[in-house]
N, C-alpha and C positions, 0 to 999 in steps of 0.2 A: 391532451395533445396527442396525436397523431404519431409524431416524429418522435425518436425515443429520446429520452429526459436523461442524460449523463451528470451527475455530478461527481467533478472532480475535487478530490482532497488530497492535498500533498502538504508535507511537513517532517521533521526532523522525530526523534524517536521518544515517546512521550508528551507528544505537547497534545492530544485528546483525538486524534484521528479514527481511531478503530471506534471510542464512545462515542464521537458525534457521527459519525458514519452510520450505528445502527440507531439512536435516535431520531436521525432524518429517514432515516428508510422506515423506521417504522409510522411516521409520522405522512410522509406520503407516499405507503403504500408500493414501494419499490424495494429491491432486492439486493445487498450489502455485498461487496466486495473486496478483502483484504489479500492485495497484492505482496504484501509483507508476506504473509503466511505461502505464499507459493514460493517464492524466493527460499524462506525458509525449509519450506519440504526438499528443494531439491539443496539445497545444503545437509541436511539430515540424511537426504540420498547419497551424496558424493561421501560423505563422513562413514555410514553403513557398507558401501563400497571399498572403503580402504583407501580412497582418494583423497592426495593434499589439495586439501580446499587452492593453496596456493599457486598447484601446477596449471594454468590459464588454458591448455592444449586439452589435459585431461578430462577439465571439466567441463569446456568449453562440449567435447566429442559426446559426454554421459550425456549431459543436457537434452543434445541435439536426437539421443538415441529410446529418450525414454517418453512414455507415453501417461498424458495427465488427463483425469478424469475431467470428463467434459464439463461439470459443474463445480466440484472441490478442488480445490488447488494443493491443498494435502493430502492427495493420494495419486501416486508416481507409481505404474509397473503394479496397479493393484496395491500396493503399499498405503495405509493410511499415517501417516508420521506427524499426524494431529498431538499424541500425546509427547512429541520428541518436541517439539517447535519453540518452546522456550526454553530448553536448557543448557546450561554452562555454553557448554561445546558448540552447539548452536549458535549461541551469541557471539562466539568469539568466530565463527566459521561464517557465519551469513553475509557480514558485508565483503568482504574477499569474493564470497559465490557473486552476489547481486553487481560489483563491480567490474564480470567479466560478458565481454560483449556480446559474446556468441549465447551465454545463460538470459541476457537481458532480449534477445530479441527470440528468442522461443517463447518465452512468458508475454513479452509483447504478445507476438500473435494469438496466445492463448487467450489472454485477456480480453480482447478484442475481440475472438471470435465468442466467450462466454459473456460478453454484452450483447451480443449480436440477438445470442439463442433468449436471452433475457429480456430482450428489451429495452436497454438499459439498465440504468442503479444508476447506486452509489457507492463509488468506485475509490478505494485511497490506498496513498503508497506512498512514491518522492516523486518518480517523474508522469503523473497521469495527467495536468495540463500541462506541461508542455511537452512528453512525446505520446505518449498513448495515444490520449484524446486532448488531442491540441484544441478539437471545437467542440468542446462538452460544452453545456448548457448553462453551468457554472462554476468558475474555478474558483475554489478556496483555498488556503495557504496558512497552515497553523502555525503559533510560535507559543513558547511558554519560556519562562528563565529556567537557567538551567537545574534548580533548588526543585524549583514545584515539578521540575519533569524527571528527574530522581525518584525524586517523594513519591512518583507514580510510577514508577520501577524499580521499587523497591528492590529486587529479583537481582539486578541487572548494576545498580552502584552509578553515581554522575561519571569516575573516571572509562566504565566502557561506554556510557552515552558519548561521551565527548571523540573517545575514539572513532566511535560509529559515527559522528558529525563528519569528521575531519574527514573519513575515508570517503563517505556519501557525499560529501561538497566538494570533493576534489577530483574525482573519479573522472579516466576520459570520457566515461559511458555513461549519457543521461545523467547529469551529474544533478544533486539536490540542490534546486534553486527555485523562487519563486515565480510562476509564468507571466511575463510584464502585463496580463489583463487578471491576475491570480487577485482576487479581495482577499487581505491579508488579517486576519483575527489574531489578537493574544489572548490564548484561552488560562492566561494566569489568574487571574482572579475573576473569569464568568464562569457562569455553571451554565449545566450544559443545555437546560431549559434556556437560558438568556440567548445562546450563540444558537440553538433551532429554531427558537421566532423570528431570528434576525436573518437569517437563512430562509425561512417560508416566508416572512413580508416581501425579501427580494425577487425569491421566483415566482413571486403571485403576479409580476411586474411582466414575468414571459409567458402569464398563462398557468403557469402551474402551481394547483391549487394543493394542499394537505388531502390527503385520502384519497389522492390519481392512483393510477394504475396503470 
């Protein structure tokens, strides 16, 4: 295809976004994008700063002031905050960051302009079919119970997933919901081979084959 090939994945934390993201990329040849992780970097920025993730002005103004590498999303101001991104602090600091409006629409733009320079991907987050790329090529929408999405954060415990549910479904900003054309997967008991053929039989429907580019 010609026109760039967007696949959107959005879902709640733990239910397989970031594994099936890079087994379709690798599988057709397209470039992975985890919008979590930039979220996250600038939460490990405002935290590094001395900033209460809570104060909505302060971070709103950091956000707005700092400059993200054109390709990684983990690295803010020359800083690479790759090795910070999952911890404690972080977890408890991210969805505060990602729930404030003025944070969500600088990564918007980023986003969007690092598919631009790409070509495309495969793009996953919470809000990437319905505000990112509202006409990506295919929206997905993960779910798992909340036991097996634990069990895979380990790190992290069900009682802050659930936290992080609540805050990310209820948020005035881009709130986590599934895009009314989103095909919605429980990746509770597929593996991750089963939900990638069922993903390339679909796109093969729009032209796009395994190994594009």
């Amino acid at each position: 295809m010609n026109s760039p090939v967007i696949i959107a994945i959005d879902g709640p934390a733990g239910s397989g976004k970031s594994t099936l993201a890079r087994a379709l990329a690798n599988a057709l040849g397209l470039t992975t994008l985890d919008t979590g992780g930039s979220y996250r970097a600038v939460a490990a920025g405002v935290l590094a700063s001395g900033l209460d993730p809570a104060d909505a002005d302060a971070v709103g103004d950091f956000a707005e002031s700092v400059v993200i590498d054109k390709d990684r999303g983990s690295v803010i101001n020359g800083v690479d905050y790759e090795p910070e991104l999952r911890t404690e602090s972080v977890n408890r600091a991210v969805s505060l960051v990602a729930a404030n409006s003025r944070v969500r629409a600088v990564l918007v733009g980023w986003q969007r302009s690092w598919a631009n320079s790409h070509h495309g991907g495969v793009v996953e987050g919470r809000d990437i079919g319905t505000v990112v790329f509202p006409d990506a090529t295919i929206k997905i929408y993960l779910t798992a119970d909340l036991d097996e999405r634990a069990r895979r954060r380990s790190d992290e415990g069900s009682v802050s997933i659930k936290r992080r549910d609540k805050i990310d479904s209820t948020r005035a900003a881009s709130p986590l919901v599934a895009a009314e054309d989103a095909w919605v997967i429980d990746t509770t008991d597929r593996s991750v081979a089963q939900i990638v053929q069922l993903v390339c039989d679909r796109l093969a429907t729009f032209g796009v084959e395994a190994g594009n580019d």
